[in-house]
C-alpha positions as CSV (number, residue, x, y, z in Angstrom):
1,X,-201.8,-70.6,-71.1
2,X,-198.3,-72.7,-71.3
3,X,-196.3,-71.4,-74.7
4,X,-195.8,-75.3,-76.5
5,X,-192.0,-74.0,-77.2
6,X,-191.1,-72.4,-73.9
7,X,-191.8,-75.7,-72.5
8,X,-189.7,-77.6,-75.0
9,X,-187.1,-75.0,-74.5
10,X,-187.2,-75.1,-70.9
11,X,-186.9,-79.1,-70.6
12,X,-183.8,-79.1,-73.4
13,X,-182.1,-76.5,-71.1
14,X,-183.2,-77.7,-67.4
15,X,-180.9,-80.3,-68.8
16,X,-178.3,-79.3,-70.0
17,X,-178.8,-80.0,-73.6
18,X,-177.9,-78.2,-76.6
19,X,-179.6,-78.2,-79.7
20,X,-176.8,-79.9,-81.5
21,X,-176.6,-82.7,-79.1
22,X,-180.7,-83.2,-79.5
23,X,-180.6,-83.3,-82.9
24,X,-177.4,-86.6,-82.7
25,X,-179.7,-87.8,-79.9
26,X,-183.7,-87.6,-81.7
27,X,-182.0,-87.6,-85.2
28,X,-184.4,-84.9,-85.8
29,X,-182.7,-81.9,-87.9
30,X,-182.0,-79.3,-86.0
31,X,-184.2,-77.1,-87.8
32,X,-187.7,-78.8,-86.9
33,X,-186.3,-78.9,-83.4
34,X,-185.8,-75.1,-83.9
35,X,-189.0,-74.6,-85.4
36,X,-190.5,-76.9,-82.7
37,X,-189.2,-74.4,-80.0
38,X,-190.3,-71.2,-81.8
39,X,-193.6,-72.2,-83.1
40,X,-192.9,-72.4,-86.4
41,X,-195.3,-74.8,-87.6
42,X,-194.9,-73.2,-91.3
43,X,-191.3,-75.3,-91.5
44,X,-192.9,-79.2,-91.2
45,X,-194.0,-80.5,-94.8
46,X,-197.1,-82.0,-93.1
47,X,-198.6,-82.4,-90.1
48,X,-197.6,-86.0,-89.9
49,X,-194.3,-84.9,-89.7
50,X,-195.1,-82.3,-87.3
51,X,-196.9,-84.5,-84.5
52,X,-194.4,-87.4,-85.3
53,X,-191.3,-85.0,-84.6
54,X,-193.2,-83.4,-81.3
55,X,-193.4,-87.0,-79.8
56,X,-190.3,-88.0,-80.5
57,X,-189.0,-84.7,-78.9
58,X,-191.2,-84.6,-75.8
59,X,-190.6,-88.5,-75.3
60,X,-186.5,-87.4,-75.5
61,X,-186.9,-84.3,-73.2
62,X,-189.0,-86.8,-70.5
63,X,-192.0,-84.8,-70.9
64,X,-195.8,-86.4,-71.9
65,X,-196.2,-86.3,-75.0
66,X,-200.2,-86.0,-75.1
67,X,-200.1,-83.0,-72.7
68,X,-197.8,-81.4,-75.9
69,X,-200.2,-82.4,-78.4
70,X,-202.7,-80.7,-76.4
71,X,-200.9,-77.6,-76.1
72,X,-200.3,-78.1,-80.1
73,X,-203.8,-78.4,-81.2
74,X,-205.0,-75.4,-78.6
75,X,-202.5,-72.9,-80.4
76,X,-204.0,-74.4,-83.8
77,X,-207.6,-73.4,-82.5
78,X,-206.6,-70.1,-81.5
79,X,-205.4,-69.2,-85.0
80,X,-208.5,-70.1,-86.6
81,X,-209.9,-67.1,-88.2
82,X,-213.2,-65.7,-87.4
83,X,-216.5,-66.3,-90.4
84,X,-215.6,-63.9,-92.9
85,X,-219.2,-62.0,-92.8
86,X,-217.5,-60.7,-89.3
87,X,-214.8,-59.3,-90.7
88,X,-216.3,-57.7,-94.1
89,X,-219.7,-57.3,-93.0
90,X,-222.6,-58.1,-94.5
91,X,-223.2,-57.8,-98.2
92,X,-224.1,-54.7,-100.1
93,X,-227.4,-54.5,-102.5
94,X,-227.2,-55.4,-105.8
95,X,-226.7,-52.3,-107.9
96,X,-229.7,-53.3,-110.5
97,X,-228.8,-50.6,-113.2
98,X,-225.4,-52.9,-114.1
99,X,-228.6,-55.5,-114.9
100,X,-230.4,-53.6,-117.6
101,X,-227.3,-52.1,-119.1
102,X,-225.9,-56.3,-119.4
103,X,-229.5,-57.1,-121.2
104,X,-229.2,-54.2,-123.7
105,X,-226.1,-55.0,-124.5
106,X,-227.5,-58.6,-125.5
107,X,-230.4,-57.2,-127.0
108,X,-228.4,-55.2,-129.3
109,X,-226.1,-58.2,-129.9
110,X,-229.0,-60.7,-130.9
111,X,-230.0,-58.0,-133.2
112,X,-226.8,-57.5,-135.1
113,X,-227.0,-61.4,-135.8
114,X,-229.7,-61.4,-137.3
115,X,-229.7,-58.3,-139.9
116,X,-226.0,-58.4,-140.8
117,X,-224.6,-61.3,-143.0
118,X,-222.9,-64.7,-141.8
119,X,-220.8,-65.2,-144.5
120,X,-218.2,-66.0,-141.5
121,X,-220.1,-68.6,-139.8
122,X,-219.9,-71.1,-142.4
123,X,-215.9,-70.9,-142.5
124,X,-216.0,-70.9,-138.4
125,X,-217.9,-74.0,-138.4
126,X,-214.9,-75.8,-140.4
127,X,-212.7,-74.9,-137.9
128,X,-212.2,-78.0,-135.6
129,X,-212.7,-77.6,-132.3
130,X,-209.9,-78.7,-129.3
131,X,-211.1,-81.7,-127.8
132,X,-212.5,-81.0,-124.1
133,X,-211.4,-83.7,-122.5
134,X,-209.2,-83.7,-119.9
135,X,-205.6,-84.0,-120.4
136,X,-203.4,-86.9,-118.3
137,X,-201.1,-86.0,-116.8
138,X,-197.5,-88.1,-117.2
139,X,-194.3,-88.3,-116.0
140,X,-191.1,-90.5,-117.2
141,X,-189.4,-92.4,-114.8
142,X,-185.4,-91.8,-114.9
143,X,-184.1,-92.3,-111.7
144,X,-183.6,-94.6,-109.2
145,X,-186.3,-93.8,-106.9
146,X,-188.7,-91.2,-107.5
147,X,-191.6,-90.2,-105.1
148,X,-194.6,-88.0,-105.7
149,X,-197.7,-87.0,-105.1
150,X,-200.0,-88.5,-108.2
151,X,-203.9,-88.5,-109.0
152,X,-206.4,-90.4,-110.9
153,X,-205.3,-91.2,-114.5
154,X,-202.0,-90.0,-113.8
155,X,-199.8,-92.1,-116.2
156,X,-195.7,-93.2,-115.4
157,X,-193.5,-94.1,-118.6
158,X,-190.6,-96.5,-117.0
159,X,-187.7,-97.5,-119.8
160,X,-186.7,-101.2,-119.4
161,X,-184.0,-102.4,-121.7
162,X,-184.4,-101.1,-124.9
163,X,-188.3,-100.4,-124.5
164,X,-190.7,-97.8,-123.0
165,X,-193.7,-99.3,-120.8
166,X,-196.4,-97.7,-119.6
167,X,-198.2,-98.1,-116.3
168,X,-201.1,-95.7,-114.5
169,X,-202.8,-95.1,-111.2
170,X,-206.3,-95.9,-111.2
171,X,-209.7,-95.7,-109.4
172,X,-208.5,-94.2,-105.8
173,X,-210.6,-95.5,-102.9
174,X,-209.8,-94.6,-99.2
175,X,-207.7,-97.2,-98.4
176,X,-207.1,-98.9,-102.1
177,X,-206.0,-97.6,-106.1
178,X,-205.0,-99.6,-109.0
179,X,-201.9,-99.8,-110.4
180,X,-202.7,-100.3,-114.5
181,X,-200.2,-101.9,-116.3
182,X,-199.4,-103.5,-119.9
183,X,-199.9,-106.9,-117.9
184,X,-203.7,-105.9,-116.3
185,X,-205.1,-104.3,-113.6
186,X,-203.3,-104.7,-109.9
187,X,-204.6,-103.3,-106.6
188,X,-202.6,-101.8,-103.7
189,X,-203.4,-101.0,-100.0
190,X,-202.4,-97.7,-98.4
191,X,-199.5,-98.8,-96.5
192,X,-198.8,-101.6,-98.5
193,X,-195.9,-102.4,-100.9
194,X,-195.6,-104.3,-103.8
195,X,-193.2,-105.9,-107.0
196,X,-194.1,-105.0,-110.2
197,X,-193.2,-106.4,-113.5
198,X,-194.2,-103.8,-115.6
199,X,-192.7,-105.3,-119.4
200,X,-194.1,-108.6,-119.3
201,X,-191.2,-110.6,-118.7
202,X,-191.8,-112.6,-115.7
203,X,-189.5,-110.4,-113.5
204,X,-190.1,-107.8,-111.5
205,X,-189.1,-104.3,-112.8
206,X,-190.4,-102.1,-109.9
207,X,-191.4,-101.5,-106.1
208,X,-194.6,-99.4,-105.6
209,X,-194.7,-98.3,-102.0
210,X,-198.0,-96.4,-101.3
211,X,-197.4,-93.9,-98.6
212,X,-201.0,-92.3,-98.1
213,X,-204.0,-91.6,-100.0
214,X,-205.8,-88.2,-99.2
215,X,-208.2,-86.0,-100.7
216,X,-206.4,-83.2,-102.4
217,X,-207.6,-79.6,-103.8
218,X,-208.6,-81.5,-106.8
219,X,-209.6,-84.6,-105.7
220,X,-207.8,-87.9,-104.3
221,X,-204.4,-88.0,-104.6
222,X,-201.8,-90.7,-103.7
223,X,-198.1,-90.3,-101.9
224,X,-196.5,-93.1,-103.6
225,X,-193.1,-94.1,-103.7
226,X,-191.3,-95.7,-106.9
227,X,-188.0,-97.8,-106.3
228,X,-186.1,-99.9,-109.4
229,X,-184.0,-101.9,-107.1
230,X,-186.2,-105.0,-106.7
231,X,-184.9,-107.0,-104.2
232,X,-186.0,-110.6,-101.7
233,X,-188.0,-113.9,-103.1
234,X,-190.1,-113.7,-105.9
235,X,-194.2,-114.7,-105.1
236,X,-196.3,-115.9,-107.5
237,X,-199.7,-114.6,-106.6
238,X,-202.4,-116.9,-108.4
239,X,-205.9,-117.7,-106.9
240,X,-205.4,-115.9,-104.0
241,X,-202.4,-118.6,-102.9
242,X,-198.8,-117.1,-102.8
243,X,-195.9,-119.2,-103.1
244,X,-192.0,-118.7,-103.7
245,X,-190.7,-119.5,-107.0
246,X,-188.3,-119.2,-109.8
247,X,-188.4,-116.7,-112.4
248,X,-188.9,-119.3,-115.3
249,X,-191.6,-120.9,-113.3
250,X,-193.4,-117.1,-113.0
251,X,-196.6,-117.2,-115.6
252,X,-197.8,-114.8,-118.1
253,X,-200.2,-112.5,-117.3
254,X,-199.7,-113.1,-113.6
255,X,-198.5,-110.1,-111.7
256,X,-195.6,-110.7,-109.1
257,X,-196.4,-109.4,-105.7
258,X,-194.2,-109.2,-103.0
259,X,-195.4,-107.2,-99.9
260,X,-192.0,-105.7,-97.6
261,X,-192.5,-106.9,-94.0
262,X,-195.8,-108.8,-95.2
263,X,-195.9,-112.9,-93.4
264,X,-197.7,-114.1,-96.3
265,X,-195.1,-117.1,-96.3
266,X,-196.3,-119.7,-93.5
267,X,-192.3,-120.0,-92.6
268,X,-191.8,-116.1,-92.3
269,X,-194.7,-115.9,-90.1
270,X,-193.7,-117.7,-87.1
271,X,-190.0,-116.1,-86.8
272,X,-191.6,-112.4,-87.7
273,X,-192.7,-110.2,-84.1
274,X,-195.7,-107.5,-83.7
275,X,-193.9,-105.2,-81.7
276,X,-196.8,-102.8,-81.9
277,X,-200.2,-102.4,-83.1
278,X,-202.2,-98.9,-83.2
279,X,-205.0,-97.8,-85.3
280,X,-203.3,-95.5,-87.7
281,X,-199.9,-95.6,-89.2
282,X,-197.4,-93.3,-86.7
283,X,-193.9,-92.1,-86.3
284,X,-192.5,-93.9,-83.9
285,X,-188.5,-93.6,-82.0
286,X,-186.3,-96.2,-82.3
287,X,-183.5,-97.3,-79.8
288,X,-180.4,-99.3,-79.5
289,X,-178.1,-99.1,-76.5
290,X,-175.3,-101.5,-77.0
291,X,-173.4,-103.5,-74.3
292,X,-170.5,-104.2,-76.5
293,X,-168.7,-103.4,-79.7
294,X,-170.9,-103.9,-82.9
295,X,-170.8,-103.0,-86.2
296,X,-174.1,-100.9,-86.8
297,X,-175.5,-100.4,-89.8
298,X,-179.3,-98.7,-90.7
299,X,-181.1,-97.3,-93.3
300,X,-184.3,-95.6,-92.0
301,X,-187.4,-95.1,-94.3
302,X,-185.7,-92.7,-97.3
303,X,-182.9,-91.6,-95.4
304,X,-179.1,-92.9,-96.7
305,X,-177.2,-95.9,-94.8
306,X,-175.9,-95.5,-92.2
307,X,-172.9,-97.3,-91.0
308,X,-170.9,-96.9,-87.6
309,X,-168.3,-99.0,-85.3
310,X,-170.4,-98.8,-81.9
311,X,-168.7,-99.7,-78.8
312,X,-170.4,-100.1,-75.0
313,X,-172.1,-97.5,-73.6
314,X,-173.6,-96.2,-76.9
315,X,-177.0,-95.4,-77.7
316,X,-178.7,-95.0,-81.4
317,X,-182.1,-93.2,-82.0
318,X,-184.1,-92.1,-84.8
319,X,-187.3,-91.5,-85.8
320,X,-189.3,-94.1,-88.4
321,X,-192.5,-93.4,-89.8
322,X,-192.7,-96.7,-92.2
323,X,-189.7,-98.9,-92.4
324,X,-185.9,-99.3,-90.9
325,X,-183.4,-102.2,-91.9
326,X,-181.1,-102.7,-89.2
327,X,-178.3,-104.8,-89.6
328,X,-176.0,-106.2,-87.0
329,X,-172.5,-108.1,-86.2
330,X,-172.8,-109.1,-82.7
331,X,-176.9,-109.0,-82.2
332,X,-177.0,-110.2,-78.8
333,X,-175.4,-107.6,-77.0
334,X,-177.6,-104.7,-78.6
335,X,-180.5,-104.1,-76.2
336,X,-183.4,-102.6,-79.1
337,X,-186.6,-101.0,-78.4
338,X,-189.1,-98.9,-80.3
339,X,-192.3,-96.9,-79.5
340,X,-190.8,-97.9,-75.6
341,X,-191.2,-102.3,-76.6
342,X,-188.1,-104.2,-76.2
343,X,-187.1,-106.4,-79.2
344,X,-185.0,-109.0,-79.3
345,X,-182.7,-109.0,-82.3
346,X,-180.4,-112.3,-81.9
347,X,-177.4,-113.9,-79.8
348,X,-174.0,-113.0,-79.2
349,X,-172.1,-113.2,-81.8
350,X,-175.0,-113.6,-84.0
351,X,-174.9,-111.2,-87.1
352,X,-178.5,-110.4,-88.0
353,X,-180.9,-108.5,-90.7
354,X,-184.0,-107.2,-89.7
355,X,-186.7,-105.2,-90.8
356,X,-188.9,-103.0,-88.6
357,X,-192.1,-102.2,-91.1
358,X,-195.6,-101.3,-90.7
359,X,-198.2,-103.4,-92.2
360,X,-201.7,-103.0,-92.5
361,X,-204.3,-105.9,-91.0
362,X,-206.8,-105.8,-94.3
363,X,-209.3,-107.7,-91.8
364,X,-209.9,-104.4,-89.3
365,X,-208.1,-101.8,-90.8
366,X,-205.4,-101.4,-87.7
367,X,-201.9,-101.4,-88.1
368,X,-199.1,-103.7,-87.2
369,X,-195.6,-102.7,-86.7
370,X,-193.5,-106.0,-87.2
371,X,-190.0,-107.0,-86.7
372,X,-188.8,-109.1,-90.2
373,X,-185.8,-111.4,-90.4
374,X,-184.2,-110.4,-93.8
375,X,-182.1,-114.0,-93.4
């Protein structure tokens, strides 16, 4: 059977290329590509990241990248241990004599209750007892951004101005939780991103991105992403209807929404692209080649901006598993495709935001990866 990283290895050096120019190439650190080579499937910090970093790779290297996600999931299989009767055998007979020594032991026990005093029992029973119900778990909210993994009942405490508010996640679903605030109850998508005003004062306070929601060793759990710097329109969300408006005009009580790369606004919809649609949510590589000079800059999903002086004959990749801004001087001479679709991102001389996001349909379920203008 083919070895997954002899192939990878063999491609990279059939031509020519060293693991330091792969990893400026995929922007893929060079120790997943490593780890990719030897095996190491231990070094990924999920399997999303895994498969998303082996297409990217095998797409870069020319090879298919289904044939190595094959290879992938047969080396998976073969590690799968064997039913654990096979390797211990099957179980021994119950020693019965640990039985009858257990019930004398209670018998003698029972007995002592009842012939010596219980002076003791009274004073026990003042004793209060802890309270058995669970304990929620919290966490204050200092930085800037702050991502984590968080469960039912799991409680946030965000300082805004002088005050501490408190918001929770609530009643996980497989594709839906609640965000509970002072304000009322708000619901959120997987996927989907939202605006928060968490202190009741008609502004929005927060961005809630939720990344995933899973089932965990101890029940659902949410990957969810928390970002002060609130940024774009606000929408009034009231009825069902969204509209832009201005902060004095914002209602009390009414939560302000604000979905990145959603095309809620009739306007916004007509200039926005699908540049892909796929069933589930997946890393996907991103490429400009440029004809001409352009100042570059990017900021890709958590990563930090980027910003470069790219002149003709240049080519920028990356891997994105949910959202890029890309931001351009001279748009029209930038040729820009992703998952292998071109896009077009403006005229020459135009300077142009975008941003690449994926959004979920709510009517089917599927996935939409859409090209935003910013401005």
């Amino acid at each position: 059977m083919e070895s997954l990283g002899a192939v990878l290895k063999n491609a990279r050096e059939e031509k020519g290329i060293s693991l330091y120019q792969a990893e400026k190439d995929t922007f893929i650190l060079r120790r997943y590509l490593e780890a990719l080579e030897a095996e190491d499937f231990s070094a990924f910090p999920g399997e999303t990241y895994l498969m998303g970093f082996l297409k990217s790779y095998a797409e870069y290297l020319g090879l298919d990248p289904q044939r190595m996600v094959s290879l992938y999931r047969n080396i998976r299989l073969q590690e799968q241990e064997p039913p654990i009767e096979d390797l211990v055998g099957r179980p021994r007979s119950f020693p019965w004599w640990i039985l009858l020594v257990v019930l004398l032991v209670i018998g003698v026990g029972v007995g002592g209750y009842f012939v010596f005093p219980r002076g003791g029992a009274a004073e026990a029973a003042r004793v209060p007892r802890p309270s058995e119900a669970p304990q929620e778990r919290g966490v204050r909210f200092q930085e800037e951004v702050m991502e984590g993994v968080f469960r039912e009942g799991d409680a946030v405490v965000m300082r805004v101005g002088e005050e501490d508010h408190r918001f929770s996640f609530e009643r996980f679903g497989a594709e839906t939780l609640l965000v509970k605030t002072e304000e009322g109850e708000f619901p959120l998508e997987r996927g989907a991103s939202a605006r928060l005003d968490v202190s009741g004062d008609g502004k929005p306070d927060l961005a809630v991105l939720v990344r995933e929601i899973r089932r965990g060793e101890e029940g659902a759990e949410a990957v969810v992403r928390l970002d002060r710097h609130v940024e774009g329109p606000q929408v009034l969300v009231e009825g069902g209807q969204t509209r832009e408006v201005a902060v004095e005009e914002v209602k009390e009580g009414v939560p302000l929404l604000a979905p990145i790369g959603s095309t809620l606004e009739e306007g916004r919809r007509l200039s926005s692209q699908v540049v892909l649609s796929a069933d589930v949510q997946d890393i996907v590589m991103l490429e400009l080649s440029f004809r001409g000079p352009v100042l570059f800059r990017s900021k890709v999903d958590d990563g930090e901006v980027v910003e470069r002086f790219f002149q003709r004959g240049d080519v920028f990749r990356a891997s994105m598993r949910q959202q890029a801004w890309l931001w351009l001087s001279n748009a029209g001479v930038v040729t820009a495709r992703v998952g292998g679709v071109e896009m077009k991102l403006g005229e020459v001389g135009e300077v142009a935001v975008w941003l690449l996001t994926w959004v979920r349909n709510t009517e089917n379920g599927s996935y939409h990866l859409e090209l935003v203008p910013a401005y």
